[in-house]
C-alpha positions as CSV (number, residue, x, y, z in Angstrom):
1,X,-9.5,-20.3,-16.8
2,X,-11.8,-23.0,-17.2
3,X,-13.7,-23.3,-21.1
4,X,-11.8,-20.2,-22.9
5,X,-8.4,-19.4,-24.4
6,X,-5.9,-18.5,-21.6
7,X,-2.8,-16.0,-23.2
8,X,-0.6,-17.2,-20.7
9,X,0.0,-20.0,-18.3
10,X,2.1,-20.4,-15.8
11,X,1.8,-24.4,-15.3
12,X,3.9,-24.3,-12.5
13,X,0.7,-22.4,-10.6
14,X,-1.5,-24.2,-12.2
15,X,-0.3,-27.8,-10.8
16,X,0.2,-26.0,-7.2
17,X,-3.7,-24.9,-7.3
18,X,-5.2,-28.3,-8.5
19,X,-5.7,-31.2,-6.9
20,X,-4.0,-34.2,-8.0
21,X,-5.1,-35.9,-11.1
22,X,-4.5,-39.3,-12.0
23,X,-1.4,-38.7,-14.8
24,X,0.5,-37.1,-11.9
25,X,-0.4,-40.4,-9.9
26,X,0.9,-42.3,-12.5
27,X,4.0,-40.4,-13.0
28,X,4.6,-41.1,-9.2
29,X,4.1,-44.9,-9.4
30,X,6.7,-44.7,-12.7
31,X,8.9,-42.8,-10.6
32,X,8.8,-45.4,-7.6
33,X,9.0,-48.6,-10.2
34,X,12.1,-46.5,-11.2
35,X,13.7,-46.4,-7.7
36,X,12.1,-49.9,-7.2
37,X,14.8,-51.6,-10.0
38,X,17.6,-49.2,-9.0
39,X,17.2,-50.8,-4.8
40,X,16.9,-54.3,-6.6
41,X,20.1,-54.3,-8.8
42,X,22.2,-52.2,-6.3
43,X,21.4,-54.0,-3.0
44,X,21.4,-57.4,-4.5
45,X,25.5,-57.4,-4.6
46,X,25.6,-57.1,-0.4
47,X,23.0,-60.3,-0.5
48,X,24.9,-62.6,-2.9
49,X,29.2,-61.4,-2.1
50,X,29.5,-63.4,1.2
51,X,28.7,-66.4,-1.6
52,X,30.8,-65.0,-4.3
53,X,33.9,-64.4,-1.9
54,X,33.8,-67.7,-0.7
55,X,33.5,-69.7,-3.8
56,X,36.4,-67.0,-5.6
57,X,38.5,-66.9,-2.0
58,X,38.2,-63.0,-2.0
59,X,40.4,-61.6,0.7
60,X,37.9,-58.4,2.8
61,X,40.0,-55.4,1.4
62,X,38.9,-56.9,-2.0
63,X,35.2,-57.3,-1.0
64,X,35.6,-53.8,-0.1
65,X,36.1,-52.6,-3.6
66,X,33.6,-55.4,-5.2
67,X,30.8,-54.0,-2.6
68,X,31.7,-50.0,-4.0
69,X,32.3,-51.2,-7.6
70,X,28.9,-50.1,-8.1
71,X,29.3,-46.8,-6.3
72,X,32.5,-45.3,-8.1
73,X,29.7,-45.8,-11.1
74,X,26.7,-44.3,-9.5
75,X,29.3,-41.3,-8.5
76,X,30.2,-41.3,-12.6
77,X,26.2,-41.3,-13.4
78,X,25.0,-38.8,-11.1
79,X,27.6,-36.2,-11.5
80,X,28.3,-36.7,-15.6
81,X,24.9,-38.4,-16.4
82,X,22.2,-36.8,-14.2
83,X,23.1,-32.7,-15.7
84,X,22.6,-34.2,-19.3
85,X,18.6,-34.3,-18.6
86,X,18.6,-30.8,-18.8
87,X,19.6,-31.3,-22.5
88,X,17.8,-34.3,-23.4
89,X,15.2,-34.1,-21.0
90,X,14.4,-36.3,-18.1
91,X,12.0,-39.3,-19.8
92,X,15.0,-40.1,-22.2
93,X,17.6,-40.4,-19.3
94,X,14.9,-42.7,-17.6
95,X,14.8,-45.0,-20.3
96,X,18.1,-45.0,-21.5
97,X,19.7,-45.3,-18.1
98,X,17.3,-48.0,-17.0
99,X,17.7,-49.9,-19.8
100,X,21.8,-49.9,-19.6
101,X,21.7,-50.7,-16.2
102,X,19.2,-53.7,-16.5
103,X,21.4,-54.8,-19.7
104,X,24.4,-54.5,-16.9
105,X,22.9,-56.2,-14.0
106,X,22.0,-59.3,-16.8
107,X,25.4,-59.4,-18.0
108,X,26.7,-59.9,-14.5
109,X,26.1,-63.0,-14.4
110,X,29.4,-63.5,-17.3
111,X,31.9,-62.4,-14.6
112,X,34.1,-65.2,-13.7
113,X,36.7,-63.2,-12.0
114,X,37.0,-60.3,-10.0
115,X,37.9,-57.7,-12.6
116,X,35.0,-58.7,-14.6
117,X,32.6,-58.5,-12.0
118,X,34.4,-55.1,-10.5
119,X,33.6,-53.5,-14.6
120,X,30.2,-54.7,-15.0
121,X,29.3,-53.9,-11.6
122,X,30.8,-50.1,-12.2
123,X,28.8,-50.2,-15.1
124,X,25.7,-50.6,-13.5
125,X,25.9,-48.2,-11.1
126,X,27.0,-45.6,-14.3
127,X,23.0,-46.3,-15.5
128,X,21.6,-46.1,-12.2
129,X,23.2,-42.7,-11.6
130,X,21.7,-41.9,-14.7
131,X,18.1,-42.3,-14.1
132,X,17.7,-41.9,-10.3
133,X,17.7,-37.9,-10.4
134,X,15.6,-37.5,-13.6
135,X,12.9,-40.1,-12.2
136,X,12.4,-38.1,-8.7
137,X,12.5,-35.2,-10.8
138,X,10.0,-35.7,-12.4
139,X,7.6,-36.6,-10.0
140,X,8.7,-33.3,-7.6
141,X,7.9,-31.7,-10.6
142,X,4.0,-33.1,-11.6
143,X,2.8,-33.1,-7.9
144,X,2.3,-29.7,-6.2
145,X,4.4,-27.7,-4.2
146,X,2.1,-28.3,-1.2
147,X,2.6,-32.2,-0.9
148,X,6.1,-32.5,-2.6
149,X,8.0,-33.6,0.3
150,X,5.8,-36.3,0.8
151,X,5.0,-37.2,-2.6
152,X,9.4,-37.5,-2.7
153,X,9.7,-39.9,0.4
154,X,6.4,-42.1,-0.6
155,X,8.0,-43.1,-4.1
156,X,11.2,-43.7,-2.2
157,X,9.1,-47.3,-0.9
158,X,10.0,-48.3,-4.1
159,X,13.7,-48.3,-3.4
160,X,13.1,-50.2,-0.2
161,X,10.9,-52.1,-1.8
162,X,13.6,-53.0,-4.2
163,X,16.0,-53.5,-1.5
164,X,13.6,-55.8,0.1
165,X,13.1,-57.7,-2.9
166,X,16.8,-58.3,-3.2
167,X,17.1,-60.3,0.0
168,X,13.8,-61.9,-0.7
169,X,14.7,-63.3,-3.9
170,X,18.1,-64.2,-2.5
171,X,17.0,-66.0,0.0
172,X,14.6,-68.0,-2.6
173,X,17.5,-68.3,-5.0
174,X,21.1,-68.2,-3.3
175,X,21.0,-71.9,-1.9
176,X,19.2,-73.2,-4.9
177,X,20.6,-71.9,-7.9
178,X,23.8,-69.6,-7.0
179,X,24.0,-65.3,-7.3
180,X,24.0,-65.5,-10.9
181,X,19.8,-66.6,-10.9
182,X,19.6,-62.9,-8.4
183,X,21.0,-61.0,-10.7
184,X,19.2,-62.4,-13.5
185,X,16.3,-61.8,-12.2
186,X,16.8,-58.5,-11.4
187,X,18.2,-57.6,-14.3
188,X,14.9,-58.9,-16.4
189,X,12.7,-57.1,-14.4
190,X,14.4,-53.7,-14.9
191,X,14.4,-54.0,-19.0
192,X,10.4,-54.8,-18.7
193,X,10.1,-51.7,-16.7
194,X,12.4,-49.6,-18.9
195,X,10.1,-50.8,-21.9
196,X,6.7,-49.7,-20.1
197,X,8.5,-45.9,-19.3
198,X,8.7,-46.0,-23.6
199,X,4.6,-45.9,-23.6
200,X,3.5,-44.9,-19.9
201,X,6.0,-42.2,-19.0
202,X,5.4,-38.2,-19.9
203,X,8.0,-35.5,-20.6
204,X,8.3,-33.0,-18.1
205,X,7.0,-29.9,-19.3
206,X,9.4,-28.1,-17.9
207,X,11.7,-29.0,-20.1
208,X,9.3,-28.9,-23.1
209,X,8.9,-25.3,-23.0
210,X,12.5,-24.1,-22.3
211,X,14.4,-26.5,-24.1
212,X,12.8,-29.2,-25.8
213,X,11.4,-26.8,-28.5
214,X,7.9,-28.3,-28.5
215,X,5.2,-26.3,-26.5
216,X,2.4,-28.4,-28.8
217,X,3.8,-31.7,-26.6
218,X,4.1,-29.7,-23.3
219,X,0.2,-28.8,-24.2
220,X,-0.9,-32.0,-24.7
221,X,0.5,-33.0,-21.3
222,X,-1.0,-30.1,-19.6
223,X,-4.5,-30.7,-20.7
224,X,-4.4,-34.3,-19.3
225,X,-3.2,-33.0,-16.1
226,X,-5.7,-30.0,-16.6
227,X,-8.7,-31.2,-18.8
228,X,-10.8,-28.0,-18.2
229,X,-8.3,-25.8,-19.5
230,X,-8.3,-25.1,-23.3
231,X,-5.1,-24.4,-25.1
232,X,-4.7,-23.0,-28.2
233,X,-1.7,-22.6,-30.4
234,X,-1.3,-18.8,-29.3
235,X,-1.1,-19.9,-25.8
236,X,2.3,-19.1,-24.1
237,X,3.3,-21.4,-21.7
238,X,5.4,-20.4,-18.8
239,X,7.4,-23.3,-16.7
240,X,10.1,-23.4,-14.3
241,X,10.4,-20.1,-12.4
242,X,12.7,-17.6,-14.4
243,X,12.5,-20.2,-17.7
244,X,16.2,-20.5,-17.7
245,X,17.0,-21.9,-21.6
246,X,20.4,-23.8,-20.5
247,X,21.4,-25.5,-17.6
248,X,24.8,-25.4,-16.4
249,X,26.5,-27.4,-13.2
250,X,27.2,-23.5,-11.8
251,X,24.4,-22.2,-11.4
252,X,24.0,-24.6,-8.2
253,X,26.3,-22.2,-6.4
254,X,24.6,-18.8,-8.0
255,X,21.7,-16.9,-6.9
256,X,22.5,-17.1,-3.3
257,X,22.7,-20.9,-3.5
258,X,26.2,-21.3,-3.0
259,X,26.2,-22.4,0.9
260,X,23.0,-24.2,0.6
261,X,24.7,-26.3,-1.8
262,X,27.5,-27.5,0.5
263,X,25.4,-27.9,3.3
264,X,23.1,-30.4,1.2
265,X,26.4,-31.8,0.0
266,X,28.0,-32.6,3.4
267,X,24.1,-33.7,4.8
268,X,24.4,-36.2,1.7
269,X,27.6,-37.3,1.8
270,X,27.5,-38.5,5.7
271,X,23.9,-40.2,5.1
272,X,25.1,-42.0,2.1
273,X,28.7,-43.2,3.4
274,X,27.1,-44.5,6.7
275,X,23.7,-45.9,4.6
276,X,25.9,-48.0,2.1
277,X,28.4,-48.9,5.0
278,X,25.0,-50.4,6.2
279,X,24.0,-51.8,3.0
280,X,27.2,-53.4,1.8
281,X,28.5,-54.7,4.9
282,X,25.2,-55.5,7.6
283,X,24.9,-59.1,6.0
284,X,28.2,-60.2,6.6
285,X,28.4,-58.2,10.1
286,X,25.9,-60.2,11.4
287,X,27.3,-63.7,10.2
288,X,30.7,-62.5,12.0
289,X,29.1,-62.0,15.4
290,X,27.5,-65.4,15.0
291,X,23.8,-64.9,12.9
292,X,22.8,-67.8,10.5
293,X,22.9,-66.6,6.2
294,X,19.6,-66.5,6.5
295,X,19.4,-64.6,10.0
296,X,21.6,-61.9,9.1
297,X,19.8,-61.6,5.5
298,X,16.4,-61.1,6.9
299,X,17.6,-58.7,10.2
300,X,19.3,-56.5,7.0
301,X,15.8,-57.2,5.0
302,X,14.3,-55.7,8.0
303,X,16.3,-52.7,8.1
304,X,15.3,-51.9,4.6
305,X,11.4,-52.0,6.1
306,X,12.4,-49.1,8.1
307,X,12.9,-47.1,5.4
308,X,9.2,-47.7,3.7
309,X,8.1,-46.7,7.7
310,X,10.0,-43.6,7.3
311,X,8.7,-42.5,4.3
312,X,5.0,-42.3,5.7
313,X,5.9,-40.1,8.5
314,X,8.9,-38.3,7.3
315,X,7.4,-36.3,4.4
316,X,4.2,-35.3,5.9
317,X,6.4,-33.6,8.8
318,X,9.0,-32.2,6.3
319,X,5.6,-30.9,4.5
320,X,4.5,-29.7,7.3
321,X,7.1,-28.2,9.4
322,X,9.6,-27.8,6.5
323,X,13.0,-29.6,6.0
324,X,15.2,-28.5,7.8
325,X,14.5,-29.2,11.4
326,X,13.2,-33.1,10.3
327,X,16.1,-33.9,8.5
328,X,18.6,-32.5,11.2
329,X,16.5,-33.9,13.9
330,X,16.5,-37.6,12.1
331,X,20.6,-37.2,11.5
332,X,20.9,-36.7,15.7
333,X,18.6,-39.9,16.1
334,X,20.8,-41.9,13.6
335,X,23.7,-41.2,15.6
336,X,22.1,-42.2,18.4
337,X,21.0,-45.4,16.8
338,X,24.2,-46.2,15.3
339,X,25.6,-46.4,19.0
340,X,23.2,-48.3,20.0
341,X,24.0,-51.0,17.2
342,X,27.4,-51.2,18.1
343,X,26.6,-52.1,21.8
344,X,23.9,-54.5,20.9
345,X,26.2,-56.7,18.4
346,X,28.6,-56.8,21.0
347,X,25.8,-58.9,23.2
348,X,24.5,-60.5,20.8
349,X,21.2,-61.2,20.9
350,X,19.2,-61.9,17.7
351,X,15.2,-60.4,18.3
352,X,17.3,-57.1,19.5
353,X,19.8,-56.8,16.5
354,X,16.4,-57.4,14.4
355,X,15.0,-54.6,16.7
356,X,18.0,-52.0,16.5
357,X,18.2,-53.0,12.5
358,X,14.4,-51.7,11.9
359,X,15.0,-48.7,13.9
360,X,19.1,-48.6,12.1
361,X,16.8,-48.3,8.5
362,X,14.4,-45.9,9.9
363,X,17.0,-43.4,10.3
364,X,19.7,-44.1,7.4
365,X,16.7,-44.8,5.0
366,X,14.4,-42.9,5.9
367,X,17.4,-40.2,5.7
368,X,18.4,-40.7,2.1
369,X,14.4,-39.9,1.2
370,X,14.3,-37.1,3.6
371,X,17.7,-35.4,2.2
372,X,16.7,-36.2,-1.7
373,X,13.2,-34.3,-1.1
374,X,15.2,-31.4,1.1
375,X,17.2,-31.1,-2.3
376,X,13.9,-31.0,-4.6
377,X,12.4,-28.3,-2.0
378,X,15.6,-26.1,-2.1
379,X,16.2,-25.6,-6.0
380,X,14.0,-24.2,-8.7
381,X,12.7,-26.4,-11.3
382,X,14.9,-26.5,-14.4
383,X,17.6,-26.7,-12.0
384,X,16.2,-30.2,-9.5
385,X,17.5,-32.8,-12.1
386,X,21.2,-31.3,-11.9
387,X,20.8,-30.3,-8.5
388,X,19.8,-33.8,-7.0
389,X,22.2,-35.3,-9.2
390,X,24.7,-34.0,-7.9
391,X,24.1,-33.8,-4.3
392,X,23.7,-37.8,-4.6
393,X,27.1,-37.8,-6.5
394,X,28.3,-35.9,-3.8
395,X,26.9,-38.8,-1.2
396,X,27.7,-41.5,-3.6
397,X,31.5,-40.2,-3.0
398,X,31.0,-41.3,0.4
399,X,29.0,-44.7,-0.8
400,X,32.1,-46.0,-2.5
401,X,34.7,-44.8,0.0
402,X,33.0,-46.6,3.4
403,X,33.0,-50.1,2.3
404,X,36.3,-50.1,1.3
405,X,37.2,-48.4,4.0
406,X,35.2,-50.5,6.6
407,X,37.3,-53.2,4.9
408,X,40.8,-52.2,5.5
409,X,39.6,-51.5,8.9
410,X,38.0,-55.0,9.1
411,X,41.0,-56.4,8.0
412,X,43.0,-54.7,10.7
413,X,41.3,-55.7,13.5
414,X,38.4,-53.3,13.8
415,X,35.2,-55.5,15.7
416,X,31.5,-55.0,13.5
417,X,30.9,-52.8,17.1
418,X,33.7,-50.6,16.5
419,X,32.7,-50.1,13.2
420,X,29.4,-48.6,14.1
421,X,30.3,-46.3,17.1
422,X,32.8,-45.2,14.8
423,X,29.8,-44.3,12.3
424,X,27.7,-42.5,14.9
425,X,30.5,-39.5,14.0
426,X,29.6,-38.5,10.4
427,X,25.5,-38.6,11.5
428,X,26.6,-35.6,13.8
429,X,28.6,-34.1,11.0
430,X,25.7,-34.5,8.9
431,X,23.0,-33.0,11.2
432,X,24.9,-30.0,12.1
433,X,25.4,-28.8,8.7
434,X,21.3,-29.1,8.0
435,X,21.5,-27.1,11.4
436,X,23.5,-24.3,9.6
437,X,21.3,-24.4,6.5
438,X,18.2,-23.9,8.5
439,X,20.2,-20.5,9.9
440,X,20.6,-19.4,6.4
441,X,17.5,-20.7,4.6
442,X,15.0,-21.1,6.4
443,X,13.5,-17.5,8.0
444,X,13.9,-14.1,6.2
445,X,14.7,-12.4,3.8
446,X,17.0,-15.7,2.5
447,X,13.7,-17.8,2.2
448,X,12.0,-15.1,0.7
449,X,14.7,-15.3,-1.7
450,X,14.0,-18.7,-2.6
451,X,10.7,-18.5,-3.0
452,X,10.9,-15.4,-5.5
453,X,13.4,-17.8,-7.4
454,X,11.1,-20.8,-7.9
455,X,8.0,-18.5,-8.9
């Protein structure tokens, strides 16, 4: 193809066949600065509430609903939000999400009472369910189908990275100038990178040539990813597998996707519920069982590292073994590892809640990148934005239900180890169903399916 006038191209093919150039590197990084503000603003709450509820007097079944404010809106953005990029296309939900949410997370720092703080914190997590799915979306669709997996769980660093960042800059900024100078900060950094996604960020071309109307734009693009192919204005462009023209929520459960859906649904849902338990609630665990602020900040800090681990190892072997038995492999180790965590707080001994915290984010982290790029690999092109969208709505359900419900229980009587052998239960749920969807999807004439569906 290289030098002439090509009739047809499938660009699709043509980004599975070539090696990786640098705009699909620098959609990547985009992708990962993305997921790096959406870990900041979302984790930072679990960092700064043991301050807030002590200086407001905030009983735990409240803290409960402060810590999934943010979740009921990420469940909002990722179910109502997310399908929308199909009609808009995905760079405009990236900036338009990001730069509500950043707005948000500034404006946090208003909230003088509960209700305020429980709105603007819903709010946030509407634009952060807005721009998650389109962002790894993008980047599943500009790196080739050989090294997706990976590419999917490496841009994920930047949401640990972000998390990471949250308990650093707490720690730098909680004693000395209150949660309000956290969120500020965090809410600064995201508008500067929603203004460099204005100039740096491309269109997917997906969406260019289906439904965007503007196969000139979707050339341009392809040219930089492809220098040595020429493009004329008679070239047809061929993207997405069958070229679908709309997008609807259904067609997740047509085409013989219906039960691979649900399994990806109840995968996420149990990842997510027992990942944001973790995230919401591991802080002030650890100061109940007898760990310094600072302690129990940097042990959670240190569970967020896990998940950067994970992402080195976990894609290559989901790349190179396929999904489905990593990701139902890794949900039997989280169980395990929940266990464990329950028995070690019950000692307590600080190097070995440190230890069982790193190993705790391996799993949960490193699961919520390993289930995202399962959910990339299983749907076709024009249908990943909606697809992931939803499937992280799906786990966002069970994001805002655990830490309200770890708070009632809490409040009962339940001990921080009761809590977590109790949480050892969904990981099983979870890996079972990836278990079933390996039956289904992954050998045969069902695979075979797929793969004539994405072509």
């Amino acid at each position: 193809m290289s030098g002439r006038d090509t009739a047809i191209i499938n660009t699709d093919a043509l980004i599975n066949e070539r090696r990786i150039g640098p705009l699909q590197y620098l959609v990547a990084v985009l992708g990962a600065c993305a997921l790096f503000v959406e870990g900041f603003d979302t984790s930072a709450i679990g960092y700064i509430q043991p301050q807030i509820t002590r200086a407001w007097s905030v009983p735990a079944s409240t803290v409960g609903t402060i810590l999934s404010a943010d979740m009921f809106g990420l469940l909002v953005g990722y179910l109502l939000l997310a399908p929308l990029s199909a009609r808009f296309g995905h760079k405009r939900m990236v900036i338009a999400s990001t730069t509500f949410f950043g707005l948000m997370t500034f404006l946090t720092i208003t909230a003088t009472n509960v209700p305020a703080l429980l709105v603007l914190r819903f709010l946030t997590g509407i634009g952060v369910g807005g721009a998650m799915p389109s962002a790894v979306a993008l980047t599943g669709e500009y790196m080739p189908e050989r090294v997706r997996s990976t590419s999917i769980t490496l841009i994920y660093i930047g949401y640990s990275l972000g998390q990471i960042g949250a308990g650093a800059v707490s720690s730098l900024l909680l004693e000395a100038y209150s949660w309000r100078a956290v969120l500020a900060f965090g809410g600064g950094v995201t508008l500067l990178f929603a203004l460099s996604f204005v100039f740096a960020l491309p269109e997917s071309i997906e969406y260019l040539v289906n439904r965007g109307n503007d196969q000139k734009r979707a050339a341009a693009i392809l040219t930089r990813v492809a220098p040595e192919i020429a493009v004329s204005d008679s070239t047809r462009l061929i993207s997405g597998g069958q070229g679908a023209r709309k997008v609807v929520v259904r067609q997740l459960l047509e085409d013989g996707r219906a039960l691979g859906t649900i399994f990806i649904w109840i995968g996420m849902f149990m990842n997510l519920s027992i990942y944001f338990f973790m995230q919401k609630w591991l802080t002030s665990l650890l100061i109940v069982v007898g760990l310094s602020q600072q302690d129990a900040i940097f042990a959670t800090t240190v569970g967020f590292a896990g998940g950067i681990i994970a992402a080195f190892i976990l894609g290559p072997l989901m790349d190179r073994f396929g999904p489905y038995p990593v990701v139902s492999g890794l949900f039997a180790l989280s169980a395990a590892v929940c266990a464990w965590m329950g028995t070690v707080l019950a000692m307590p001994e600080s190097a070995l809640i440190i230890a069982t915290s790193l190993a705790l984010g391996f799993c949960l982290s490193g699961g919520q990148k390993a289930n995202n790029a399962l959910s990339v690999y299983f749907y076709p092109t024009a249908l990943r934005g909606t697809g992931l969208g939803w499937s992280l709505g799906i786990g966002r359900l069970g994001g805002w239900l655990t830490p309200i419900a770890a708070g009632l229980l809490i409040e009962s009587g339940w001990s921080p180890s009761g809590l977590f052998y109790l949480s050892a239960a969904p990981m099983l749920i979870g890996g079972i169903a990836i278990a079933l969807m390996a039956q289904a999807y992954g050998h045969g004439a069902a695979r075979r399916a797929l793969a004539e569906d994405k072509a």
